[in-house]
SEKOL-507135 format. One record per residue (C-alpha): residue number from 1; x, y, z. Coordinates in Angstrom, 1 decimal. Layout:
SEKOL-507135
R num     c1     c2     c3
R NUM      X      Y      Z
...
//
This chain:
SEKOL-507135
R num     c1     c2     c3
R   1   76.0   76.2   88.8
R   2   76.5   72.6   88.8
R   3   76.5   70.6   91.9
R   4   79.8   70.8   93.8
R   5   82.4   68.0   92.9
R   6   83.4   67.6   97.0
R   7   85.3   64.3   95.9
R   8   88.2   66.4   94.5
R   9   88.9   68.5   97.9
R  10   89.5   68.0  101.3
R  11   87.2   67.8  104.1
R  12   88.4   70.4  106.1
R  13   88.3   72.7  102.5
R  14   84.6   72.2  102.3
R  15   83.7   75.9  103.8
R  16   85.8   77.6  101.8
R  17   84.5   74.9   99.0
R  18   80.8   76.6  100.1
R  19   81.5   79.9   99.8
R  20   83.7   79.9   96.7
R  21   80.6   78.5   95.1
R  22   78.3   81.8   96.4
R  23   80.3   83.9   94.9
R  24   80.6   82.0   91.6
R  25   76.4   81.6   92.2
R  26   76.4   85.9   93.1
R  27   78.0   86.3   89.8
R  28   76.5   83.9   87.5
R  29   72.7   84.3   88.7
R  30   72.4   87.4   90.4
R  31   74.9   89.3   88.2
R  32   76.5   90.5   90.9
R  33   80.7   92.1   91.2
R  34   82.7   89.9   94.2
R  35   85.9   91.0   95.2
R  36   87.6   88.4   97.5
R  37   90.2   88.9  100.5
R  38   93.5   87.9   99.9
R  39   93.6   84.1   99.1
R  40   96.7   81.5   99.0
R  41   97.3   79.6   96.4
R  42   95.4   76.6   96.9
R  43   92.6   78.9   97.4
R  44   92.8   80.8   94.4
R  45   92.8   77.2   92.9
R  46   89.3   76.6   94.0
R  47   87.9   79.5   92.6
R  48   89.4   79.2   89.8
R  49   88.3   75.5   88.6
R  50   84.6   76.6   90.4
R  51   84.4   79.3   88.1
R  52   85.2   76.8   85.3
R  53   82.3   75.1   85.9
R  54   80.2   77.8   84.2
R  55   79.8   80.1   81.0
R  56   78.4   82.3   83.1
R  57   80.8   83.8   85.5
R  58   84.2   85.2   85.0
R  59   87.1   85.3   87.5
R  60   90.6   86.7   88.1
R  61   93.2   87.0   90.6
R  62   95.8   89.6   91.7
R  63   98.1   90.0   94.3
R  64   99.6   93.2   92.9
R  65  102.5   92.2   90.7
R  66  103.0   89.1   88.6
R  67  105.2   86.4   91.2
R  68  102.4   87.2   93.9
R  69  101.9   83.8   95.5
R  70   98.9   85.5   98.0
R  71   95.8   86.8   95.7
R  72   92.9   89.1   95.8
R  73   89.9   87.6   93.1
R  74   87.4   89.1   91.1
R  75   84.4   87.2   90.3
R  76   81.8   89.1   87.3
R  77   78.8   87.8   85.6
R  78   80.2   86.6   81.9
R  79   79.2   90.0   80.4
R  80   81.8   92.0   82.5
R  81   85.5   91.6   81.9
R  82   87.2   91.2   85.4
R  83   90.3   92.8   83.9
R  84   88.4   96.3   84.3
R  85   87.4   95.7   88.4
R  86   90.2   97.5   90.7
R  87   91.6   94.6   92.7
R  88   92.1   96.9   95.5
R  89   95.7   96.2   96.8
R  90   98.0   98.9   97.9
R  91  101.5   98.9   99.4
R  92  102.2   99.8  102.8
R  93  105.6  101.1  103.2
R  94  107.2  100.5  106.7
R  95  110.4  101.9  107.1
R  96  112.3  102.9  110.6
R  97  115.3  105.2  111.5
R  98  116.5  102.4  113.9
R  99  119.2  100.4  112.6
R 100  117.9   96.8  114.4
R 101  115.1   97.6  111.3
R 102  117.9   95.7  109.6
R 103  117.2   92.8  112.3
R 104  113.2   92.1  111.7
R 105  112.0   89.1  109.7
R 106  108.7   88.1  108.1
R 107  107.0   87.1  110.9
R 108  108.1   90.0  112.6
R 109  106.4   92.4  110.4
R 110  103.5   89.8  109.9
R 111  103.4   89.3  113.9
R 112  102.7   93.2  114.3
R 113  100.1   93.8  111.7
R 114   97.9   90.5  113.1
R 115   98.4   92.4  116.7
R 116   96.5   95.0  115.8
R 117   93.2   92.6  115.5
R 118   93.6   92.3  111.9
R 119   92.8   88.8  110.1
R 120   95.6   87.4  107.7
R 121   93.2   88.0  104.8
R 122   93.9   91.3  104.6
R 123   97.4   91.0  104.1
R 124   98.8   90.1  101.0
R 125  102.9   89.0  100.4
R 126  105.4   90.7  102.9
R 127  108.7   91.8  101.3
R 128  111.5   92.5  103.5
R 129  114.6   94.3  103.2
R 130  116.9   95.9  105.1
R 131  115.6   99.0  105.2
R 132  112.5   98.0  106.5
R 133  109.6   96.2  104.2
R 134  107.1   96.6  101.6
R 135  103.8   94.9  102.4
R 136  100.6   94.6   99.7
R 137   97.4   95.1  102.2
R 138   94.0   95.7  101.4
R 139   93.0   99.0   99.9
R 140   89.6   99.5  102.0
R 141   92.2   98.6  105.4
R 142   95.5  100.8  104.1
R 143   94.4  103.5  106.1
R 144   93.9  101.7  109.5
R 145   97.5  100.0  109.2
R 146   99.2  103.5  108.3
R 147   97.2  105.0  111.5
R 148   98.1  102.4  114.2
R 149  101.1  100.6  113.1
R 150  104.0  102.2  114.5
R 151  106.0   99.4  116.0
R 152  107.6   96.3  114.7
R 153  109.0   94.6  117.4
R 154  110.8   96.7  119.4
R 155  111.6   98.8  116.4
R 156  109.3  102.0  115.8
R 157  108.5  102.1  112.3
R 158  107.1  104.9  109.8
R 159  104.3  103.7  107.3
R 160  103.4  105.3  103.6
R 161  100.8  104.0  101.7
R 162  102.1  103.6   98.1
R 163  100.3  101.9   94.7
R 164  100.8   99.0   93.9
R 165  103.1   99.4   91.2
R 166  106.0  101.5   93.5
R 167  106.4   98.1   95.0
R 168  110.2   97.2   95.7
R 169  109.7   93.1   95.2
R 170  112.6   91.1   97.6
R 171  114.4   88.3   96.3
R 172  112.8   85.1   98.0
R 173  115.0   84.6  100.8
R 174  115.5   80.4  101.5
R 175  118.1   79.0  103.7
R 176  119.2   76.3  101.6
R 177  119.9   72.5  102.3
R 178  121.2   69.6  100.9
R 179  120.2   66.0  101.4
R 180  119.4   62.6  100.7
R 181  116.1   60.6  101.0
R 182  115.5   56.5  100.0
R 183  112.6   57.8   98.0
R 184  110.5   60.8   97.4
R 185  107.8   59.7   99.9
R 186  106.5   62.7  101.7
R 187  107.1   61.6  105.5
R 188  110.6   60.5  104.3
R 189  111.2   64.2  102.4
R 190  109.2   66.0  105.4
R 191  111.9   64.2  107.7
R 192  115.0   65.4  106.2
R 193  114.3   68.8  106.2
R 194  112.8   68.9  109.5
R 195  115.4   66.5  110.9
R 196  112.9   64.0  112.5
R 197  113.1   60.1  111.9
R 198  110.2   59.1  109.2
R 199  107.8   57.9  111.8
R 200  107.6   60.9  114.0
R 201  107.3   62.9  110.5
R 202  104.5   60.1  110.1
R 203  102.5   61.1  112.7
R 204  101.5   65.0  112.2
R 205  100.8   64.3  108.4
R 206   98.2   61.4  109.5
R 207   96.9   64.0  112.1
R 208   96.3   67.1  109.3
R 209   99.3   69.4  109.8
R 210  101.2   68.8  106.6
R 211  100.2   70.9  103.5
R 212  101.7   70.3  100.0
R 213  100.9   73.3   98.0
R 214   99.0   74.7  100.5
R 215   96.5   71.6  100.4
R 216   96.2   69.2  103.8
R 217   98.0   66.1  102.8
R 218   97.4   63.4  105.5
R 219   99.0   60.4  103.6
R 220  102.6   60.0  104.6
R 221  103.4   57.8  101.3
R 222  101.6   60.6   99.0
R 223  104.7   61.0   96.4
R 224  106.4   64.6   95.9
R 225  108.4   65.9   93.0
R 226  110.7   69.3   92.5
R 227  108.9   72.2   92.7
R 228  106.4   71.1   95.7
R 229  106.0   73.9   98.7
R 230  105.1   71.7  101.9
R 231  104.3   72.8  105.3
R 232  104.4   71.4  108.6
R 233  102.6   73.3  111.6
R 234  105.0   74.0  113.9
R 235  108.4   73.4  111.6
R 236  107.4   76.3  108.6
R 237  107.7   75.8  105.1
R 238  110.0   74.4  102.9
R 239  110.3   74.1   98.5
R 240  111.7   71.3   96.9
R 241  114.2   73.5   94.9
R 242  115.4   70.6   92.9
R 243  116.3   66.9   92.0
R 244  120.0   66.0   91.5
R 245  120.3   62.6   90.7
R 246  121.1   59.5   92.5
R 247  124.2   58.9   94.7
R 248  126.0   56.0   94.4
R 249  124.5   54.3   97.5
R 250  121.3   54.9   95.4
R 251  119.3   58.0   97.7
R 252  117.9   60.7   96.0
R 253  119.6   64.1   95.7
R 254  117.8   67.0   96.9
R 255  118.1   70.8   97.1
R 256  115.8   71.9   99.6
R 257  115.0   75.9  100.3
R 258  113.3   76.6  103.8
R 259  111.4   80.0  103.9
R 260  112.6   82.5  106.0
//
């Protein structure tokens, strides 16, 4: 494979960067099968346009149905058709005969899974209902969650191990907002919905702990636009749902969803 175009990601990317490219090298040279641990988006992204840097490796991603935002990749030498390689995703069905099942969130369900020593890429998207939650895992890990998780917060749960396709998909649950911003600077946008002035907004982006679709973004000036998913550690995730207009004072109109 060519030499790695660093320039177009971020520093703190460039181990991932690394071994996105092995893979992409196992396949292409060695002719050898990867299947990856769940990825986000942004990571999906990189070994995506790495694989696009060769005729002679193949790639595709899967996080077990079609809205999936975290993904699972196969990476094949060009003569194998990575439509044919199980992605190995499964759904774990967690389901409780306590009604406070009804109270448990994402991070709840996500909070219970990690507790058990597991790391977050094994774990694919997390759907939550009232009955309890559907949550894509790992095929070669399914059985380990089924054996030991058995509480959810306080709640004691009951887990089946389902195929993918019996998944029962929740709506994406945001707690909409409303509000005006001067421009569509990301510090002034960041401040809104996190309800901090612009400078103290300023100051965690500069220092690394803003993502905008799921890539560090460390320039408080850097420009968003509808459809952006931007994170803040410590303040969660938000989606610029939408653009309505100008108000007559001359701020921007936004709709702004915050993840549950």
């Amino acid at each position: 494979m060519r030499s790695i175009p660093y320039e177009h990601f971020h520093p703190d990317e460039k181990s991932f960067v690394d071994r996105a490219a092995e893979w992409i090298e196992d396949a292409a040279v060695r002719k050898q099968v990867k299947r990856t641990d769940f990825l986000d988006p942004r990571q999906a992204f990189i070994v995506e346009s790495l694989a696009n840097r060769t005729d002679d490796a193949l790639v595709r991603t899967d996080g077990g149905y079609a809205e999936a935002e975290r993904r699972r990749a196969i990476v094949t030498p060009d003569f194998l058709d990575p439509i044919y390689k199980p992605i190995g995703i499964v759904v774990l069905s967690v389901t409780s005969e306590d009604e406070r099942v009804s109270e448990l969130e994402h991070g709840d369900y996500l909070g219970a899974i990690l507790g058990l020593g597991i790391k977050r890429d094994k774990i694919g998207d997390i759907h939550v209902h009232e009955w309890g939650s559907h949550i894509l895992v790992a095929e070669e890990m399914a059985p380990f969650f089924s054996l030991h998780l058995s509480q959810v917060g306080r709640t004691h749960v009951f887990t089946e191990l389902l195929p993918a396709d019996k998944l029962i998909a929740a709506e994406s649950a945001f707690e909409e907002m409303f509000c005006t911003v001067a421009s569509m600077r990301l510090d002034g946008v960041v401040g809104e919905a996190t309800r901090l002035s612009r400078a103290k907004a300023a100051a965690p982006i500069q220092a690394g702990r803003c993502k905008v679709n799921w890539k560090v973004e460390e320039d408080p000036s850097r420009q968003v636009k509808e459809g952006d998913v931007v994170s803040l550690q410590g303040f969660g995730r938000f989606k610029i749902l939408s653009v309505d207009g100008v108000s007559k004072s001359g701020r921007i109109r936004l709709k702004i969803g915050k993840f549950a």
